[in-house]
Steps between C-alpha positions, in 0.01 A plus 500: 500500500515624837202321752370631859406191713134534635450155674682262608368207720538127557163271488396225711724247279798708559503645128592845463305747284634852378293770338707771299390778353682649170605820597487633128149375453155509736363219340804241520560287802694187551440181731809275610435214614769307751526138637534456876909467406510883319493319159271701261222266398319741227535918426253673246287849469201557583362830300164495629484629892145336552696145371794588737275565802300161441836339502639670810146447676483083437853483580531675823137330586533309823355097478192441700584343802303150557274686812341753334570380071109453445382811714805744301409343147118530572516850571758566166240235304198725670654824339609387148118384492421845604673654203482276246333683217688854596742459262414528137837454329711284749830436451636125376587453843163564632304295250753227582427574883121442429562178325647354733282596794242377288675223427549378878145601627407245270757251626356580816141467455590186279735329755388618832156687448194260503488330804722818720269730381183233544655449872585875567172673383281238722697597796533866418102493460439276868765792701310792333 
């Protein structure tokens, strides 16, 4: 089976990811995934592009840097919130997504959000 290589990158843990495509076939890719050392950790096809592009997209995602984490994740939080109902048949890996944001804004609320919130809408209401 003769492959083309499309990506090839190394992440922020020094893992290497590479996206083939199946020359024979427009619906066949395959990700490689390499240790730090060159020594290939996993390798299996994708046949779904939209499955391959999620992939590539969290992989090559950059971690929030400790400055800016809760401004970046507000505005990302601020537009899932903004779409939420758009999509009527989401993918496992976007009803998964939604769990788990779920999932955490409750954690949230539950661990952080009585007296925060209590403490930040009394001063938000005295500045404005």
């Amino acid at each position: 089976m003769e492959q083309k290589e499309i990506l090839n990158t190394t992440n922020a843990n020094g893992k290497k990811l590479t996206i083939k495509s199946d020359i024979a076939s427009d619906d066949l890719y395959w990700i490689d995934i390499q240790d730090i050392n060159g020594k290939l950790i996993d390798s299996f096809p994708i046949t779904d592009k939209q499955i391959m592009n999620i992939y590539w997209n969290r992989w090559l995602k950059m971690p929030n840097m400790s400055y800016c984490r809760f401004e970046n994740t507000s505005h990302d939080l601020q537009d899932c919130y903004d779409h939420w109902n758009e999509d009527e048949d989401p993918n496992e890996y976007e009803k998964r997504g939604k769990e788990n944001i779920l999932e955490l804004c409750r954690m949230i609320i539950e661990d952080y959000g009585d007296e925060e919130w209590k403490n930040t809408e009394q001063e938000f209401k005295s500045k404005y």
